[in-house]
C-alpha positions in Angstrom: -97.0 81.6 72.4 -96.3 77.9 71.8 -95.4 76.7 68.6 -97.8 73.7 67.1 -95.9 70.1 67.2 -96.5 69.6 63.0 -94.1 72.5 63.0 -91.9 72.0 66.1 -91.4 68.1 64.0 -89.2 70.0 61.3 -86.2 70.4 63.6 -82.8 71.4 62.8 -83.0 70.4 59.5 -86.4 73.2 58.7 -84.1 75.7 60.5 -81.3 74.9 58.3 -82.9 74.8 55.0 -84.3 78.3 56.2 -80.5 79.7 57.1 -79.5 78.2 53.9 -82.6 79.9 51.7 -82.3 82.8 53.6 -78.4 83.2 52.8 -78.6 82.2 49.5 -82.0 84.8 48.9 -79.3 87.5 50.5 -78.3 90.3 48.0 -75.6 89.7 45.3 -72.4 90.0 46.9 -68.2 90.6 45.3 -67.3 87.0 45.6 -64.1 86.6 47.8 -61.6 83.8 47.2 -59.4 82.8 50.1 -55.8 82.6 48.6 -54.5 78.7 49.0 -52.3 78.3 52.0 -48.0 78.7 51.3 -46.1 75.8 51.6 -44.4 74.7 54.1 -40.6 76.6 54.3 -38.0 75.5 52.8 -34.7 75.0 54.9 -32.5 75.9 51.5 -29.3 77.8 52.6 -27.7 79.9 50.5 -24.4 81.8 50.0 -25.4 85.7 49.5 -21.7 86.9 48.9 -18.1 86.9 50.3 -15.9 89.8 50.1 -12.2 90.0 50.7 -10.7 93.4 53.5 -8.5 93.7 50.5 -8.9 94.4 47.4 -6.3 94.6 44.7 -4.3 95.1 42.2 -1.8 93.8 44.0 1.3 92.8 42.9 3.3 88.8 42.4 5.4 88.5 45.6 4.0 91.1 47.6 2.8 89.6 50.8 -0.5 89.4 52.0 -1.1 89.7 55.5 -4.4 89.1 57.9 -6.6 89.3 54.9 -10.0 88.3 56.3 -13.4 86.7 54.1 -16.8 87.3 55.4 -18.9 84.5 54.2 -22.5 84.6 54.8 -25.5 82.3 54.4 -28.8 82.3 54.8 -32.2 80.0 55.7 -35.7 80.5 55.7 -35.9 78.7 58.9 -33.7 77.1 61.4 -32.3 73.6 60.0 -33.1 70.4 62.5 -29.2 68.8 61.3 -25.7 70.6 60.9 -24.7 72.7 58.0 -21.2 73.0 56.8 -19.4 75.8 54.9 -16.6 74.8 53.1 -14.0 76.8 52.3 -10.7 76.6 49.5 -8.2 79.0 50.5 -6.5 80.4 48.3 -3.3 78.8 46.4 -0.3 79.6 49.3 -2.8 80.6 51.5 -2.4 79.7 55.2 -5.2 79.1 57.6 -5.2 82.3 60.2 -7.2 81.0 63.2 -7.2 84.2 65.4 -8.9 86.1 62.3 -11.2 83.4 61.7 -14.5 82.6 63.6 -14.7 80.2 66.4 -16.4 77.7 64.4 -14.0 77.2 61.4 -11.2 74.9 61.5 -8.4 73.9 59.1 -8.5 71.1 57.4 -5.2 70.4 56.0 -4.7 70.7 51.9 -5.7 73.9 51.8 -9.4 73.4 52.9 -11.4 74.9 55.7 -14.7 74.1 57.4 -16.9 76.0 59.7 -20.2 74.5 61.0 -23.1 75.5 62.1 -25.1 73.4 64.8 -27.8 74.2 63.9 -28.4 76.8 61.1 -30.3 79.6 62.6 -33.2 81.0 60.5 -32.2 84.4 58.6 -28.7 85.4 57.6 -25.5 84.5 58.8 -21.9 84.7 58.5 -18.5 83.5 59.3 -15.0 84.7 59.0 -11.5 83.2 58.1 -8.7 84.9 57.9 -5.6 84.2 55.6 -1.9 84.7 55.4 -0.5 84.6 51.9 3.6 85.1 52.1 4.2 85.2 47.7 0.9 85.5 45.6 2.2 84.6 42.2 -1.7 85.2 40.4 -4.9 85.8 41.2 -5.9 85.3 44.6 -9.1 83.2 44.1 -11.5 81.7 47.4 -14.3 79.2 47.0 -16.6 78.5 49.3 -19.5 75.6 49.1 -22.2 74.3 51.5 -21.7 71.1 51.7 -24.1 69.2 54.4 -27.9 70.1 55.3 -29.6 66.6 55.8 -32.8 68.0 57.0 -33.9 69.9 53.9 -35.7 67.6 51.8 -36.0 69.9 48.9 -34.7 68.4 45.9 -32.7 71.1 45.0 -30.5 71.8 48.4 -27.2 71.8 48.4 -26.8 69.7 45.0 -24.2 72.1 43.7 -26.6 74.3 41.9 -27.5 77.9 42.4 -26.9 79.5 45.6 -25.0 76.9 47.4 -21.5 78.0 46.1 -19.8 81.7 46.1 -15.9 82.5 44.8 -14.1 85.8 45.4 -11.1 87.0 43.1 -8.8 89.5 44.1 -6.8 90.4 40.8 -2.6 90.4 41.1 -1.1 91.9 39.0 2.3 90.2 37.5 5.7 91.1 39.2 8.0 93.8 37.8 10.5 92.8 36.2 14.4 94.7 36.4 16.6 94.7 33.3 19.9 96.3 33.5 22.5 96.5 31.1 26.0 98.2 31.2 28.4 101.1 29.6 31.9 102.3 30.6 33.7 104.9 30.1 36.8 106.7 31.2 36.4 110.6 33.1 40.1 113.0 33.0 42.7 110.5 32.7 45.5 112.2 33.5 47.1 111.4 30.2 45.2 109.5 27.0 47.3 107.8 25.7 49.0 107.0 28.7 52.4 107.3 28.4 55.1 104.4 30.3 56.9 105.5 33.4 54.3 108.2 33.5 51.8 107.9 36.8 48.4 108.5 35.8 45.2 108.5 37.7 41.9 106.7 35.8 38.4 107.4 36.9 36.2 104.5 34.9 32.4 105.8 35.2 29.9 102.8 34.9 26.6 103.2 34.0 23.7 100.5 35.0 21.0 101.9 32.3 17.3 100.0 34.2 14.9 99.5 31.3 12.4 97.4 33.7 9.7 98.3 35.7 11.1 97.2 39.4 14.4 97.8 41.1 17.0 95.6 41.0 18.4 94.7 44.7 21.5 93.0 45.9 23.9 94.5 43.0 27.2 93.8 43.1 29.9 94.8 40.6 32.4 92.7 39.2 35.9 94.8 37.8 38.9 93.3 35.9 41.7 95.4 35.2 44.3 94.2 32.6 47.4 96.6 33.4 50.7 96.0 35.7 51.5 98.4 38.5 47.9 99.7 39.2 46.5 100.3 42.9 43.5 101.3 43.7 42.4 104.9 44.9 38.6 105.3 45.5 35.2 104.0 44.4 31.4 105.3 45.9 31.4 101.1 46.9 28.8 101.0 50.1 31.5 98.1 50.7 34.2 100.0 49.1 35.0 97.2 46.3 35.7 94.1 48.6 37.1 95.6 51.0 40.1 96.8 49.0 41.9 99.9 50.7 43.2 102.7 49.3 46.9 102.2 48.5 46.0 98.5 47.6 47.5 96.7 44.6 45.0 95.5 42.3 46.3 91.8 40.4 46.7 92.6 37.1 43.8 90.3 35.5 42.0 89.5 39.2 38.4 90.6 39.3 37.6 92.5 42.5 33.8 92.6 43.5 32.0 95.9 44.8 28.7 95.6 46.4 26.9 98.9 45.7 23.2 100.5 46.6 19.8 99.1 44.5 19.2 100.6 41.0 16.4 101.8 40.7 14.2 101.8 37.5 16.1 104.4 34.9 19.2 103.4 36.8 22.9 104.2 38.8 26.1 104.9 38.6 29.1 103.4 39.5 32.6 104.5 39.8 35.9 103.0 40.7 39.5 105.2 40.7 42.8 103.9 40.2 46.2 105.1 40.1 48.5 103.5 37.2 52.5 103.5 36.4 52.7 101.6 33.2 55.7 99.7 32.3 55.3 99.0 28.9 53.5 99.9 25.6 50.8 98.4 24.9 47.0 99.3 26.3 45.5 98.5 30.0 41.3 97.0 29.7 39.2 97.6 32.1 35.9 94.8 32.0 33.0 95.3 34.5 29.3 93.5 34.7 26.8 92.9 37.5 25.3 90.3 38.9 21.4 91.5 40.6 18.2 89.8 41.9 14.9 90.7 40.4 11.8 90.3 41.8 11.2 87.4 38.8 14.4 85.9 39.4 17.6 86.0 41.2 21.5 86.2 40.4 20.8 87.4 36.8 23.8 88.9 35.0 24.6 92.3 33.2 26.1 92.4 29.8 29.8 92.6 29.9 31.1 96.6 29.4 35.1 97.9 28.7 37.4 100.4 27.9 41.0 99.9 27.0 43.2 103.0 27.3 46.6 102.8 24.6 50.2 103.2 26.5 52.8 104.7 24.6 56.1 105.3 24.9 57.1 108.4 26.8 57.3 111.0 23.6 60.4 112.4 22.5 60.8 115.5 20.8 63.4 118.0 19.3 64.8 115.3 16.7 63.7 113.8 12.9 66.0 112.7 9.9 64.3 113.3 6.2 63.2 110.8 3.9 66.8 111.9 2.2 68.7 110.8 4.7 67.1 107.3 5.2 67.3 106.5 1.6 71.0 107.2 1.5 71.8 105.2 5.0 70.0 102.3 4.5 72.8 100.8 6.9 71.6 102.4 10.1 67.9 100.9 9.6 68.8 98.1 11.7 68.0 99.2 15.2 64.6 100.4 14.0 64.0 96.8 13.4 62.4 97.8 10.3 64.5 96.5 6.9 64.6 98.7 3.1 62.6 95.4 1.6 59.7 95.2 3.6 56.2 95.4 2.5 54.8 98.7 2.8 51.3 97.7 2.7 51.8 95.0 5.3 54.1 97.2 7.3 51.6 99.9 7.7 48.6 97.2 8.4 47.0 98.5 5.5 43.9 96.8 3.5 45.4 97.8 0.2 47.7 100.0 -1.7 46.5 103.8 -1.7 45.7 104.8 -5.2 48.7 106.7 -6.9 51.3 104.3 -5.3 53.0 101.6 -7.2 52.2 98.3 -7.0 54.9 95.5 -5.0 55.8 99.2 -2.9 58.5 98.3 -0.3 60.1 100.6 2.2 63.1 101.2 0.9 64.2 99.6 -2.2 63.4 95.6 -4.1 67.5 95.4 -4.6 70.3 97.1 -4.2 70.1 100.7 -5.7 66.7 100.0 -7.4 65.3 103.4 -5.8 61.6 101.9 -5.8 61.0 102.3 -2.3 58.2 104.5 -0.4 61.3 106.1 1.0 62.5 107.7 -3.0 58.9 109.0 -4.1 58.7 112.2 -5.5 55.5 114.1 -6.0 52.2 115.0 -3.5 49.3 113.1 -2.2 49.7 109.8 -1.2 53.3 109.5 -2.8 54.4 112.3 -0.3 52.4 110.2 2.6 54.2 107.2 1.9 57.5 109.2 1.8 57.1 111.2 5.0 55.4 108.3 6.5 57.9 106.0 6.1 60.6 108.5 7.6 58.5 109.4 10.4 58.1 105.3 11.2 62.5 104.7 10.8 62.4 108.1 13.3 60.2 107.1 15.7 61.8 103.5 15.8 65.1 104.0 15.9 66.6 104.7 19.6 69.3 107.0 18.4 66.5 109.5 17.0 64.6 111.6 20.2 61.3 112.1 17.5 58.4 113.9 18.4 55.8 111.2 17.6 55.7 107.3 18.6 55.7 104.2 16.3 51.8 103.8 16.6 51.2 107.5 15.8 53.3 107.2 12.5 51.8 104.0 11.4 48.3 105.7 12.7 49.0 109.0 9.6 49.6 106.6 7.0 46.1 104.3 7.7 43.8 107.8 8.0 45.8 109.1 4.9 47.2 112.1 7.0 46.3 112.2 10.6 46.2 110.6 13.6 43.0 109.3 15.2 42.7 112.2 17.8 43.5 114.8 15.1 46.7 115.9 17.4 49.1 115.2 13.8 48.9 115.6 10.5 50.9 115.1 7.6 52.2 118.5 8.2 53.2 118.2 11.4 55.3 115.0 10.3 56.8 116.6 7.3 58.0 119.5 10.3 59.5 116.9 12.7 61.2 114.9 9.5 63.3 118.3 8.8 64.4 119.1 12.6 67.6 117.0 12.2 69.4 113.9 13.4 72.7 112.7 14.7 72.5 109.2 13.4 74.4 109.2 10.1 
């Protein structure tokens, strides 16, 4: 059928308004509302994490070799320019170019740059590898981007969040050795030593470690003050300086024996010699160490001794009373010892014993005063200072072969009756005093 030409005259626009009516006479619908469109991607990059193929505590000093960091970053999509990682190594750190990837160079100062040309979109990572010869804290690595010109967000790369990462590796601080030192003598052959007698001395030397690390590159330093002593044996690794056995030590000459590391608790060190002495008196032996630590090196022990007496060679068999040294006061002479002498200062005493008189010589003040130590009568200390004074003219003079030497009688009367081993008493000397003499 054809259409009439008042109608066909509406056109488009009839057939429009009709479309139009007719969708907007359609049934209520759910409305549906298109979500706006995303912006356009940033090109931000972003440091996700960095991690270390070590991880502590270590400890100061302790070397630190082919450590490796794995530093990544990230973009939403590939960047038109360059972007740069850069990297501050740790403090003593050196660059390690065959752990590191192909894109990372050293700087110099400690600074190390790796680029990427261009950025790929999603994540990415580099490595550089490190060599750290004496860590003395923390080991602490920072890394920043530092160039992305084609992101024009205004928040790239400005130092904020996201565009800077740090990894710590803790160290824990060096151990530190302390050592200190104590001597002491093992079976002398004779204590006191006696002169003309050979004796052999075995001096035992602790090294007591209090610290928490070894101490390395110890080496002992040992004086001995004594004529007429060679040395025997010690458990030196370099066998005390390379002394032999047989070998004379100088009296007063330190010798020096290298010996093994101590360990934390400690060593021992000993050193044997073989001694004639010539004359009474005492022979000192001094010994300290020098050691490194790991906090320091050539530190220094406290100084430690022992000094073993030297007697004359004892006598025996011979002893003239106190009765016969009060009557002969002529035959004091070779003792060296006179009747007016002080009997405090003679016996090195701090003051008079109780019971005693005061002004108390050995003898007598004058000619036959009879005030002397020598003429007490009675017990306690007045028998002390009797006896001892007889025992001191018997053991002095050269004439008398007494049991007991000088230093032993002088030795009774300080301890009020003994000497300082406990060997002799006051007993003792009042049996020698009786034995008999020849001199008068």
């Amino acid at each position: 059928m054809s259409i009439s030409k008042p109608f066909a005259a509406l056109g488009c626009a009839a057939l429009a308004a009709i479309m139009i009516s007719v969708t907007f006479a359609a049934p209520a619908h759910a409305v549906r509302v298109r979500p706006p469109p995303p912006p356009p991607p940033s090109n931000d990059v972003q440091c996700v994490s960095k991690d270390g193929d070590m991880q502590g505590p270590l400890t100061a000093g302790q070397a630190v070799n082919d450590l490796i960091y794995t530093i990544f970053i990230s973009a939403d999509l590939q960047t038109d320019n360059p972007v740069t990682i850069q990297d501050t190594l740790p403090t003593g750190a050196l660059f390690d170019a065959g752990n590191s990837s192909g894109n990372c160079a050293d700087q110099g100062g400690g600074m190390v740059e790796c680029t990427f040309d261009p950025l790929p979109a999603g994540q990415s990572s580099v490595m550089i590898g490190v060599d750290i010869a004496n860590p003395q804290g923390d080991i602490v690595n920072v890394a920043q981007v530092i160039a992305n010109a084609a992101d024009n967000s205004s928040t790239a790369n400005d130092g904020g969040p996201g565009t800077s990462c740090e990894d710590v590796i803790p160290v824990a601080p060096q151990g530190q050795a302390v050592l200190a030192c104590e001597m002491k003598t093992q079976d002398p052959s004779t204590n006191p030593l006696v002169v003309g007698v050979p004796a052999s001395i075995l001096y035992n030397v602790s090294f007591v470690n209090t610290g928490d690390a070894t101490a390395t590159n110890v080496v002992v330093t040992d004086q001995i003050d004594g004529e007429n002593t060679t040395y025997q044996s010690s458990n030196s690794t370099d066998d005390c300086g390379n002394l032999l056995v047989d070998d004379t030590i100088t009296d007063g000459v330190p010798i020096d024996c290298p010996i093994s590391d101590i360990p934390v608790g400690g060593a021992n060190f000993s050193l044997s010699v073989n001694v004639t002495p010539t004359a009474v008196g005492t022979i000192s032996n001094t010994a300290f160490a020098t050691y490194d630590s790991p906090e320091g090196q050539g530190l220094t022990t406290n100084d430690c001794d022992v000094s073993i007496d030297v007697v004359e060679a004892p006598g025996g068999g011979e002893g003239c009373t106190p009765g016969g040294w009060r009557n002969h006061f002529d035959v004091w002479g070779p003792t060296g010892y006179s009747p007016t002498d002080d009997f405090v200062a003679t016996f090195g005493l701090s003051g008079l014993p109780s019971g005693l008189p005061a002004g108390l010589v050995l003898g007598e003040t004058a000619l036959d005063e009879h005030d002397g130590a020598i003429w007490l009568g009675g017990g306690g200390n007045r028998k002390l200072a009797r006896h001892g004074t007889a025992c001191l003219l018997n053991a002095a003079h050269p004439g008398v072969d007494y049991n007991l030497t000088v230093a032993q009688c002088i030795e009774i009367v300080q301890n009020g009756g003994a000497t300082d081993d406990g060997q002799f008493d006051l007993d003792d000397v009042v049996t020698f005093n009786e034995q008999g003499c020849n001199v008068f």
